[in-house]
C-alpha positions in Angstrom: 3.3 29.4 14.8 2.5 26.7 17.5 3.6 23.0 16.2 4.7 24.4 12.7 8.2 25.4 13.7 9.9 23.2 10.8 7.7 25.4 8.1 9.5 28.4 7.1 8.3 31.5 4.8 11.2 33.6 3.5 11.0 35.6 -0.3 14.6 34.9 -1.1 13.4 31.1 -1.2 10.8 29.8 -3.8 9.5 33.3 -4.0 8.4 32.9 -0.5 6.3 29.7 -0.7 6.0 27.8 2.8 9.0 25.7 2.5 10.6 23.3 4.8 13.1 24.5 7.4 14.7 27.1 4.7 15.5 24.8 2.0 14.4 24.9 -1.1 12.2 21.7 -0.3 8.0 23.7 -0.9 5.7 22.3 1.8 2.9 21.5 -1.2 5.4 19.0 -2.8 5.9 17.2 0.5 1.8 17.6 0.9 1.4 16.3 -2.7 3.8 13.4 -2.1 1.8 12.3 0.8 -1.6 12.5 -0.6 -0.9 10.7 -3.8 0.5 7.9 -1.4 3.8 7.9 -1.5 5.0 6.9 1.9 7.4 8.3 4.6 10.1 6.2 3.7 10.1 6.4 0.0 10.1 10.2 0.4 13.2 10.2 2.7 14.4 8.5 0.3 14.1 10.4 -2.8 14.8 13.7 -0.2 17.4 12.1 2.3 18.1 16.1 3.8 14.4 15.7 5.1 13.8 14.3 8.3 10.7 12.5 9.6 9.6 15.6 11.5 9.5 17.8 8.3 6.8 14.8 6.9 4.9 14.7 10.2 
């Protein structure tokens, strides 16, 4: 997938949810973090093995 290198789908993680580079980290917890406002920082923060690309 073109620009969606960092979002990984593999069914030995999270049952195969769309995760974030093969961690156990599910792109829809990152997507609900962001929408309810929590900011880039604070998310790095409470997930320091994320990077700011995995947010972007």
């Amino acid at each position: 997938m073109l620009g969606f290198d960092r979002i990984t789908f593999d069914p030995k993680i999270m049952a195969g949810q769309a995760c974030i580079r093969g961690m156990r980290v599910p792109v829809s917890l990152v997507l609900n973090l962001v929408t309810n406002g929590q900011t880039v920082e604070a998310i790095i923060e409470d997930y320091p093995y994320l990077e700011l690309e995995d947010i972007q």
